[in-house]
HTML snippet that shows the backbone in 3Dmol.js (N, CA, C, O; Angstrom):
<script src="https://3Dmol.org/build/3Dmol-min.js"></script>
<div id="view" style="width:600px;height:400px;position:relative"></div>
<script>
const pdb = `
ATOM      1  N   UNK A   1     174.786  85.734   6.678  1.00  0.00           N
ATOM      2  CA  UNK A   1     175.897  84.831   6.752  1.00  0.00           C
ATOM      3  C   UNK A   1     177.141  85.498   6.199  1.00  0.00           C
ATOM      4  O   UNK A   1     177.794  84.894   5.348  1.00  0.00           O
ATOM      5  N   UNK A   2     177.442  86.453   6.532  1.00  0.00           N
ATOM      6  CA  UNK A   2     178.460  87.039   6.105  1.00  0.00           C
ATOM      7  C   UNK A   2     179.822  86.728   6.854  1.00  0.00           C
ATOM      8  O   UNK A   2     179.967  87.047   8.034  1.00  0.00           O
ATOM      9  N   UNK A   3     180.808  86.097   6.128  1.00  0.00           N
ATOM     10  CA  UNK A   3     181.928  85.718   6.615  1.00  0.00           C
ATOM     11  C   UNK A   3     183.056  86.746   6.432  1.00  0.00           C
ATOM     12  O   UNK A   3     183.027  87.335   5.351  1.00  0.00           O
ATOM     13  N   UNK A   4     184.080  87.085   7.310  1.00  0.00           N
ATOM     14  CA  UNK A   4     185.164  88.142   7.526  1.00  0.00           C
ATOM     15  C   UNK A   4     186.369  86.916   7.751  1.00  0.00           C
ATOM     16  O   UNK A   4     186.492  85.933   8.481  1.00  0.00           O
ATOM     17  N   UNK A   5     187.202  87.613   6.635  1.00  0.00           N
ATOM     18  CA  UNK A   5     188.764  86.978   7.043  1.00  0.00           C
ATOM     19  C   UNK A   5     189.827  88.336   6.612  1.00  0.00           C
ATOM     20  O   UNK A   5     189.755  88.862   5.501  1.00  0.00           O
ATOM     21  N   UNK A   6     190.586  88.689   7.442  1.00  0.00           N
ATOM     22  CA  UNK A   6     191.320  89.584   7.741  1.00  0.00           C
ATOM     23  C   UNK A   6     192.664  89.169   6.931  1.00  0.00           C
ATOM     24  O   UNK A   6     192.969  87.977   6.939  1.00  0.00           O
ATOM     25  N   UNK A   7     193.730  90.371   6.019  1.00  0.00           N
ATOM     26  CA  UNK A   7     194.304  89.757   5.078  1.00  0.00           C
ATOM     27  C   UNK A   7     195.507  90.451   6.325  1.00  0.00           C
ATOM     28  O   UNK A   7     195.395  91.492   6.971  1.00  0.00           O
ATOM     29  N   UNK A   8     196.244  89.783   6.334  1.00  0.00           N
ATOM     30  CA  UNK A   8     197.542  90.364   6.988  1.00  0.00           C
ATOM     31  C   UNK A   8     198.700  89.386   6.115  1.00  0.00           C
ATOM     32  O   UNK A   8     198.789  88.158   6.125  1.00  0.00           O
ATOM     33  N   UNK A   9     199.560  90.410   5.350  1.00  0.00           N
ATOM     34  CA  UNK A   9     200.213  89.450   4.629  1.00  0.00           C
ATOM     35  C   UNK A   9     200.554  89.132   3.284  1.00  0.00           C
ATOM     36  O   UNK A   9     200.938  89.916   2.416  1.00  0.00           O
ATOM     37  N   UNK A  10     200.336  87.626   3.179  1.00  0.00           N
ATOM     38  CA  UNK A  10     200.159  86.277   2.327  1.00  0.00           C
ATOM     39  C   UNK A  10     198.785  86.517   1.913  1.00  0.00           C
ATOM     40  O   UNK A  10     198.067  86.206   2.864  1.00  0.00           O
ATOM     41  N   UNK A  11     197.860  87.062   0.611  1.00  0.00           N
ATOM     42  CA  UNK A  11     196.941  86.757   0.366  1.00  0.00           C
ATOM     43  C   UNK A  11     196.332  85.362  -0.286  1.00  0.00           C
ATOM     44  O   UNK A  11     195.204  84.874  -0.361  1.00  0.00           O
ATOM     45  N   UNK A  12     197.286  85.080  -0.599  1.00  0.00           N
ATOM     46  CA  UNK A  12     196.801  83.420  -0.809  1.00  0.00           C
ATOM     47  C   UNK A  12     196.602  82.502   0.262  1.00  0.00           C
ATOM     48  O   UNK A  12     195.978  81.495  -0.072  1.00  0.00           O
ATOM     49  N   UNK A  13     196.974  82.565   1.519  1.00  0.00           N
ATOM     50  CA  UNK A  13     196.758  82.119   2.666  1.00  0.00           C
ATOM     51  C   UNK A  13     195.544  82.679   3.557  1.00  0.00           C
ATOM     52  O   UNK A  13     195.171  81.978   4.498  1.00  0.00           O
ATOM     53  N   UNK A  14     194.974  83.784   3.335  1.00  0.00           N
ATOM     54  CA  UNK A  14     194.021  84.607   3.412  1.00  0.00           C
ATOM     55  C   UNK A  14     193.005  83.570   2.489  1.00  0.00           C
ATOM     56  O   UNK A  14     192.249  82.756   3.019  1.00  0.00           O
ATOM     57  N   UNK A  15     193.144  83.772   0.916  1.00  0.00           N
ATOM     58  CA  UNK A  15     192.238  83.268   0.405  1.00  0.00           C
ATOM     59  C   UNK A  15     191.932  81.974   0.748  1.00  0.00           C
ATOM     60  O   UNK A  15     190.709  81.846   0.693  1.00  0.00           O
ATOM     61  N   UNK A  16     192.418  81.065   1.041  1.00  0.00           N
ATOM     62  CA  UNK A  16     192.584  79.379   1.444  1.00  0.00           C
ATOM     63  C   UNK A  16     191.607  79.534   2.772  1.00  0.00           C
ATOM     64  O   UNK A  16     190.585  78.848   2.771  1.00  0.00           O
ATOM     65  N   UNK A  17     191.851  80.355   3.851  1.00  0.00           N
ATOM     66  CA  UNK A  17     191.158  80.502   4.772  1.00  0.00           C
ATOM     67  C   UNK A  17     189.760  80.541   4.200  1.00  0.00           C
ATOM     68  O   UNK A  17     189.120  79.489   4.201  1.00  0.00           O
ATOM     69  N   UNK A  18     189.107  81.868   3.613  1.00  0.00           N
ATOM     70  CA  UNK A  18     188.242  81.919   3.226  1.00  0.00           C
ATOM     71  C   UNK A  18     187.645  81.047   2.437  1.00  0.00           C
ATOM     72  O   UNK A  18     186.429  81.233   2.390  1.00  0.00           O
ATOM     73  N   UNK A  19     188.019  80.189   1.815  1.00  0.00           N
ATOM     74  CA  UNK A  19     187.377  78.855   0.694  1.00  0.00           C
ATOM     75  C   UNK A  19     187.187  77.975   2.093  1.00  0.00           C
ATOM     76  O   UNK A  19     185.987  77.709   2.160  1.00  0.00           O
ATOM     77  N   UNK A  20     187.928  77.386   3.298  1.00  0.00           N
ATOM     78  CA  UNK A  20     187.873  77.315   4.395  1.00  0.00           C
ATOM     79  C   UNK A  20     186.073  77.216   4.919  1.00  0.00           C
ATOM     80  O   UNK A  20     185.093  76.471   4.903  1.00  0.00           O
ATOM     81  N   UNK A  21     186.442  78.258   5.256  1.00  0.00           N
ATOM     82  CA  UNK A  21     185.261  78.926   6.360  1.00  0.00           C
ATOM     83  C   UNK A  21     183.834  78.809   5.567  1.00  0.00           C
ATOM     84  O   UNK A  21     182.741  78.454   6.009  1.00  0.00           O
ATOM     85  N   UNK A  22     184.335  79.373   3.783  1.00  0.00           N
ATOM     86  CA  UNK A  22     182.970  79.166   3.430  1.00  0.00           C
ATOM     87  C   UNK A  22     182.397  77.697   3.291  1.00  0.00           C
ATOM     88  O   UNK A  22     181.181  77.562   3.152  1.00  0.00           O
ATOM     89  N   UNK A  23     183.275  76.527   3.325  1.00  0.00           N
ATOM     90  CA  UNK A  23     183.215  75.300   2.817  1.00  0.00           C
ATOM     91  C   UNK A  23     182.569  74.369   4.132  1.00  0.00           C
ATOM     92  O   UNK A  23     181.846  73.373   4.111  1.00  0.00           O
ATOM     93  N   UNK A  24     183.281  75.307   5.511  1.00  0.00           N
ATOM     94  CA  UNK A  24     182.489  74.513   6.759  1.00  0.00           C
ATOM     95  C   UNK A  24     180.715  75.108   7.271  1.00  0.00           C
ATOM     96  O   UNK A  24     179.823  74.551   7.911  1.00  0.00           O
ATOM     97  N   UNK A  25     180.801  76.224   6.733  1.00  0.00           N
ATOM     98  CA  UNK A  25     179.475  77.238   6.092  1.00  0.00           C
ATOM     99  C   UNK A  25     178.406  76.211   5.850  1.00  0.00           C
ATOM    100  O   UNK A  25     177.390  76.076   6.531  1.00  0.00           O
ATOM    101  N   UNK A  26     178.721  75.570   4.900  1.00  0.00           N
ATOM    102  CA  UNK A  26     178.050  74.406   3.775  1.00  0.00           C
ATOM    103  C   UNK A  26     177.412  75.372   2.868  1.00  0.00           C
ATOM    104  O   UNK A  26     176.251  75.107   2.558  1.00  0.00           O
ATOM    105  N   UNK A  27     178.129  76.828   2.202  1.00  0.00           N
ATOM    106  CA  UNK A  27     177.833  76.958   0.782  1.00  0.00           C
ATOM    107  C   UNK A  27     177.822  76.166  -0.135  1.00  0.00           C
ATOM    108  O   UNK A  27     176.707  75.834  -0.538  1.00  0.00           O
ATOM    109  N   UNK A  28     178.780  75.696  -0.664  1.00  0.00           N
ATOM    110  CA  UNK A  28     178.958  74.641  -1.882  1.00  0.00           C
ATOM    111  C   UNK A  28     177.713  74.130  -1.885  1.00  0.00           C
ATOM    112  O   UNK A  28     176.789  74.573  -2.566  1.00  0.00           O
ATOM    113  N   UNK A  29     177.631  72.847  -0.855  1.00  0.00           N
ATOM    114  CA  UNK A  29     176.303  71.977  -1.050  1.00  0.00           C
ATOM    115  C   UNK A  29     175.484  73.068  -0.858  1.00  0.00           C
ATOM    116  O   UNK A  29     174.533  72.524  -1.419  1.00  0.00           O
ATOM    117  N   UNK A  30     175.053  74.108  -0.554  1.00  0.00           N
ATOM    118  CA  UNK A  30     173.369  74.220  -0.371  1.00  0.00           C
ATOM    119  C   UNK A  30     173.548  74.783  -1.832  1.00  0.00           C
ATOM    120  O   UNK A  30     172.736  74.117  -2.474  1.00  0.00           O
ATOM    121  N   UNK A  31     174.024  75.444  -2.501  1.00  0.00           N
ATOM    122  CA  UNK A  31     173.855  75.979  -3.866  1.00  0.00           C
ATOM    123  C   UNK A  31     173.963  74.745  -4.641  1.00  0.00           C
ATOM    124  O   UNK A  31     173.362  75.071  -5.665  1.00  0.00           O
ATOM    125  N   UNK A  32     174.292  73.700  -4.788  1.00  0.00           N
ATOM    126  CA  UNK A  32     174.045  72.394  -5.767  1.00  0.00           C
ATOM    127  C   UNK A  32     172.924  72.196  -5.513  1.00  0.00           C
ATOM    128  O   UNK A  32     172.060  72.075  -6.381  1.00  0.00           O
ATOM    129  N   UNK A  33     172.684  72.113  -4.096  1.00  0.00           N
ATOM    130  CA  UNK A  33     171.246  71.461  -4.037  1.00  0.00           C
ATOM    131  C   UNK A  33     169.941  71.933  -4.653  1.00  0.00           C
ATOM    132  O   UNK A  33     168.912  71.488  -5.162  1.00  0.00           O
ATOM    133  N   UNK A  34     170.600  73.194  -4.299  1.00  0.00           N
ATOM    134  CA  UNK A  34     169.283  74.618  -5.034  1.00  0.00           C
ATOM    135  C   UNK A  34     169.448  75.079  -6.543  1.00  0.00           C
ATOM    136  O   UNK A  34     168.946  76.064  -7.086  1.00  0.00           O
ATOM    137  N   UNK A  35     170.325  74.062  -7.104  1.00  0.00           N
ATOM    138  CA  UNK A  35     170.815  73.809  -8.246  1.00  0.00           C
ATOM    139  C   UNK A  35     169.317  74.228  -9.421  1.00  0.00           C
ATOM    140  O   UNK A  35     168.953  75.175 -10.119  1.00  0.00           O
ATOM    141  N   UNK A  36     168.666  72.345  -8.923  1.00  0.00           N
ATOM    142  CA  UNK A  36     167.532  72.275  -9.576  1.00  0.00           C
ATOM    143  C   UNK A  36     167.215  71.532  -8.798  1.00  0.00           C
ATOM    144  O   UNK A  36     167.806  70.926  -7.904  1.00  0.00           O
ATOM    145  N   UNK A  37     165.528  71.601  -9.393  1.00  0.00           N
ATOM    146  CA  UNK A  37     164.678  71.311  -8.188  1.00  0.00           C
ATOM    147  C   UNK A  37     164.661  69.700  -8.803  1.00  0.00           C
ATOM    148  O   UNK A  37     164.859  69.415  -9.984  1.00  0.00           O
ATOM    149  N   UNK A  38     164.329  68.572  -7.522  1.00  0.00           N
ATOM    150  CA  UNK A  38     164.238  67.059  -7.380  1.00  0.00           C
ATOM    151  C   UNK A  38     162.954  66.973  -6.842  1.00  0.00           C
ATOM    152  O   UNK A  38     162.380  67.529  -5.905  1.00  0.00           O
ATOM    153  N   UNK A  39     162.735  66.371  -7.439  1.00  0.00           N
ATOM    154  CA  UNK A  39     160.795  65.006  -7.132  1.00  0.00           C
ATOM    155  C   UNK A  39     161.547  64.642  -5.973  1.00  0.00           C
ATOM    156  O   UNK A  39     162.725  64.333  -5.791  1.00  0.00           O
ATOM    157  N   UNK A  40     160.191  64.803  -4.978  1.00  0.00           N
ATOM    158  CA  UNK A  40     160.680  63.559  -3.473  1.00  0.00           C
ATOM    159  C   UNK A  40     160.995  62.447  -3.840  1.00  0.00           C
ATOM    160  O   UNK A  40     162.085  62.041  -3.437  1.00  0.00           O
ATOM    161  N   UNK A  41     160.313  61.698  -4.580  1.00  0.00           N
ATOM    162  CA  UNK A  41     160.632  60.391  -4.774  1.00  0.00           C
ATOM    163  C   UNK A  41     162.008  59.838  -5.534  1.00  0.00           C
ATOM    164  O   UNK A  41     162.528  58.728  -5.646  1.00  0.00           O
ATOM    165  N   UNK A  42     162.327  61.159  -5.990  1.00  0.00           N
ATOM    166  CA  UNK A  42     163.377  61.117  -6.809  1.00  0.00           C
ATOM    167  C   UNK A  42     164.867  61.375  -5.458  1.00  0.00           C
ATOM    168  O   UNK A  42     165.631  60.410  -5.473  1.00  0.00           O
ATOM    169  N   UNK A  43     165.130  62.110  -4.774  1.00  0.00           N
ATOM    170  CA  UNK A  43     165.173  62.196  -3.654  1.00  0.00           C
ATOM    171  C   UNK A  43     165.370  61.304  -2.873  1.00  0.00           C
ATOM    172  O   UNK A  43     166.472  61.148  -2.347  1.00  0.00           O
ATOM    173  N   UNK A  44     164.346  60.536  -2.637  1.00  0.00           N
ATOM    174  CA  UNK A  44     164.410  59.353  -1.603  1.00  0.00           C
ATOM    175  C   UNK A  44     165.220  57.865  -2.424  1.00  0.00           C
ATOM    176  O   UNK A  44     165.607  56.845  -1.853  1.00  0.00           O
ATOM    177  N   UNK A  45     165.276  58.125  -3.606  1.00  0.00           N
ATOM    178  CA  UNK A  45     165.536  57.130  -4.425  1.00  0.00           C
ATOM    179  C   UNK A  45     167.370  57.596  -4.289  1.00  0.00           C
ATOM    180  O   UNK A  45     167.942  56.562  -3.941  1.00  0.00           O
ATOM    181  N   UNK A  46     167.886  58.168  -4.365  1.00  0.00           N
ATOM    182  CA  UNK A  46     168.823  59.047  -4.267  1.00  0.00           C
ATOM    183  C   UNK A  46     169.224  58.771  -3.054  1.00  0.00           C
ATOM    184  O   UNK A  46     170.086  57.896  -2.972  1.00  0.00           O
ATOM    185  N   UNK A  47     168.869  59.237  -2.127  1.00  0.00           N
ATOM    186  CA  UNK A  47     169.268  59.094  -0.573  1.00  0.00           C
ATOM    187  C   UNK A  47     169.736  57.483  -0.071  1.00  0.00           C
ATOM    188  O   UNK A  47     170.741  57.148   0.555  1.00  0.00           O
ATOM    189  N   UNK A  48     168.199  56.340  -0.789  1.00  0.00           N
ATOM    190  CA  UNK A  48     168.766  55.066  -0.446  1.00  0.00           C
ATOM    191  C   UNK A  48     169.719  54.499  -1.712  1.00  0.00           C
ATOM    192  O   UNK A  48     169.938  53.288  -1.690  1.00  0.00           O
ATOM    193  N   UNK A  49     170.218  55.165  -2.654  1.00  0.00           N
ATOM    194  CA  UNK A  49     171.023  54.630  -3.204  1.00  0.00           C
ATOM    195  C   UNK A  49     172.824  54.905  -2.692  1.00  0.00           C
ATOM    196  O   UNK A  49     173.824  54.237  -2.951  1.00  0.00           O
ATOM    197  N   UNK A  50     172.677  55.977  -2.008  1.00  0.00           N
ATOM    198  CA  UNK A  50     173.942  56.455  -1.404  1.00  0.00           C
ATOM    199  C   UNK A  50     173.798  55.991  -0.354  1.00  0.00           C
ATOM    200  O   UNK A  50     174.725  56.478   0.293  1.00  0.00           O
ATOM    201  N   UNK A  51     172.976  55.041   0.601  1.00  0.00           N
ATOM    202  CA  UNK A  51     172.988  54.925   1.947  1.00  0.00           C
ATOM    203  C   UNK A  51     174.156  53.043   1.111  1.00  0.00           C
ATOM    204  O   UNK A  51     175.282  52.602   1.338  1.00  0.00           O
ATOM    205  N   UNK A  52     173.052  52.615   0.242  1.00  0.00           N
ATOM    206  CA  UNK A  52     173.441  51.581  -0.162  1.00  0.00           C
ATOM    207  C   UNK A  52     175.187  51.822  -0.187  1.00  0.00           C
ATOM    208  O   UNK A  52     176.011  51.217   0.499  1.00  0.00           O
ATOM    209  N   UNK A  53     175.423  52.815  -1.122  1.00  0.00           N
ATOM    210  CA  UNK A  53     177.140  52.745  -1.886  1.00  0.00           C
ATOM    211  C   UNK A  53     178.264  52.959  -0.062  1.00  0.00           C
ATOM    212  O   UNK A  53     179.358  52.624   0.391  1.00  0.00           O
ATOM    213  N   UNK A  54     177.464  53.450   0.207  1.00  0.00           N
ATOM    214  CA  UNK A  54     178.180  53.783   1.876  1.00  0.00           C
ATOM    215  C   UNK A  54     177.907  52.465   2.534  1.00  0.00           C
ATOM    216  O   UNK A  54     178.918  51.798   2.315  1.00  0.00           O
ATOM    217  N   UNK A  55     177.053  51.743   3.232  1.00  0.00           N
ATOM    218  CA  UNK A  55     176.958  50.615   3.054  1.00  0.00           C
ATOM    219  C   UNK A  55     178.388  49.627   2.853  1.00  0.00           C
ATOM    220  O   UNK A  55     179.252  49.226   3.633  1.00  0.00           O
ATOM    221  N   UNK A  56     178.117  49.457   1.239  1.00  0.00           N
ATOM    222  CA  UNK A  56     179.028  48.681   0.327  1.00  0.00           C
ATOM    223  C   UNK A  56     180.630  49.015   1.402  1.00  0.00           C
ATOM    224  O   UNK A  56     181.517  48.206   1.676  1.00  0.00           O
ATOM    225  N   UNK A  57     180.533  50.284   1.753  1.00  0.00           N
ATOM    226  CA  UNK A  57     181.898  50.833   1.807  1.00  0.00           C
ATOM    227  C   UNK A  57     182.516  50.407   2.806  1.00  0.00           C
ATOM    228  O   UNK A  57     183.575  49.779   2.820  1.00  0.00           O
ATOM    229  N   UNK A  58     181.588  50.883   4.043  1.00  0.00           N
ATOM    230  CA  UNK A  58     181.848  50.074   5.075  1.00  0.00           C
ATOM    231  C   UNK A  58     182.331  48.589   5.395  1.00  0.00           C
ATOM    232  O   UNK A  58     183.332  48.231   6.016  1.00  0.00           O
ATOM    233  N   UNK A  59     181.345  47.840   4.799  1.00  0.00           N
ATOM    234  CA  UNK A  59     181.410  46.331   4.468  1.00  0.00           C
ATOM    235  C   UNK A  59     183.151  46.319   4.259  1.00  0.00           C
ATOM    236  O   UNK A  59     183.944  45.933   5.117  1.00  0.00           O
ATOM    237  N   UNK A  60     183.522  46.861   2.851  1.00  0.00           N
ATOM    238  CA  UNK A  60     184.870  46.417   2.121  1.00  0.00           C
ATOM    239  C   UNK A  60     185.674  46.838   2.932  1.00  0.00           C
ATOM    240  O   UNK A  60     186.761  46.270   2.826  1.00  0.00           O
ATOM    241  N   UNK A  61     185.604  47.965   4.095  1.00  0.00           N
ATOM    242  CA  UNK A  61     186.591  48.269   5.038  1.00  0.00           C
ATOM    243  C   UNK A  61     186.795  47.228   6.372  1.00  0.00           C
ATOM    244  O   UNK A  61     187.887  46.896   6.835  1.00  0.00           O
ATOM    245  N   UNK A  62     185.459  46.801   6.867  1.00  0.00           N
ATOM    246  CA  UNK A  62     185.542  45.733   7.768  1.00  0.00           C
ATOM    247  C   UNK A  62     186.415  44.868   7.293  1.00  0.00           C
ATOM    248  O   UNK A  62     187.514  44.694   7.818  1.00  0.00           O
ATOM    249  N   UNK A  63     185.904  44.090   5.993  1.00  0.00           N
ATOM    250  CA  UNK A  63     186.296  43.189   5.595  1.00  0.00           C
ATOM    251  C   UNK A  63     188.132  42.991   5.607  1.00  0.00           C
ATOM    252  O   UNK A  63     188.833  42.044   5.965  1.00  0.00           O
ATOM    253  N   UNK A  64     188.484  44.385   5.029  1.00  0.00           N
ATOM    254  CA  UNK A  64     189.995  44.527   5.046  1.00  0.00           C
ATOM    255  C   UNK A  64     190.653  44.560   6.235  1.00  0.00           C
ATOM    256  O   UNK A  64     191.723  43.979   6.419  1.00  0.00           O
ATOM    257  N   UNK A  65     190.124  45.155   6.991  1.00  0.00           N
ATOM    258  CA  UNK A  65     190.898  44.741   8.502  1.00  0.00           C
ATOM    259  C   UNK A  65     190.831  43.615   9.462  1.00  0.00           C
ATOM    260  O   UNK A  65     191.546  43.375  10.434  1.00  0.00           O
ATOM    261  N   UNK A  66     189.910  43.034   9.022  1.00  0.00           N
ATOM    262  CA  UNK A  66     189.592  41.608   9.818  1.00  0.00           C
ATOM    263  C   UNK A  66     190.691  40.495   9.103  1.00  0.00           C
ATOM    264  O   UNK A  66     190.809  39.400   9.654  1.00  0.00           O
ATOM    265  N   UNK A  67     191.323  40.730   8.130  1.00  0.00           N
ATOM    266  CA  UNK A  67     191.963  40.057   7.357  1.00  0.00           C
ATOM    267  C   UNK A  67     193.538  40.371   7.930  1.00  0.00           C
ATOM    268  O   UNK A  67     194.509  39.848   7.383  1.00  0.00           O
TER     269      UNK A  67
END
`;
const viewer = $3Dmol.createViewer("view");
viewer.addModel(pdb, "pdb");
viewer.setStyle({}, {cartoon: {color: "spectrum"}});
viewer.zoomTo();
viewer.render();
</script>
């Protein structure tokens, strides 16, 4: 997975690219994830608690535009 960004320039615009590319990559998340290790159940407990808060979210957005 080796990513190339070519500096012509502006290296701070260079660098922005590269935080970029690595960020649509999905470095960030896979290194949190591989952080430390999670119990499945721990996991699944996790997963439906964020399905819940997303959920919630949705709801309060309907709600605001129907209004």
């Amino acid at each position: 997975m080796a990513t190339k960004v070519t500096v012509r320039g502006n290296l701070d615009q260079a660098l922005r690219k590269l935080k970029q590319k690595v960020a649509k990559d999905g470095v960030p998340s896979e290194c949190k994830k591989r952080e430390c290790y999670d119990k499945p159940g721990v996991r699944r407990r996790n997963a439906k608690k964020e399905g819940i808060k997303n959920s919630r979210k949705r709801d309060k957005k309907e709600r605001s535009n129907r209004d």
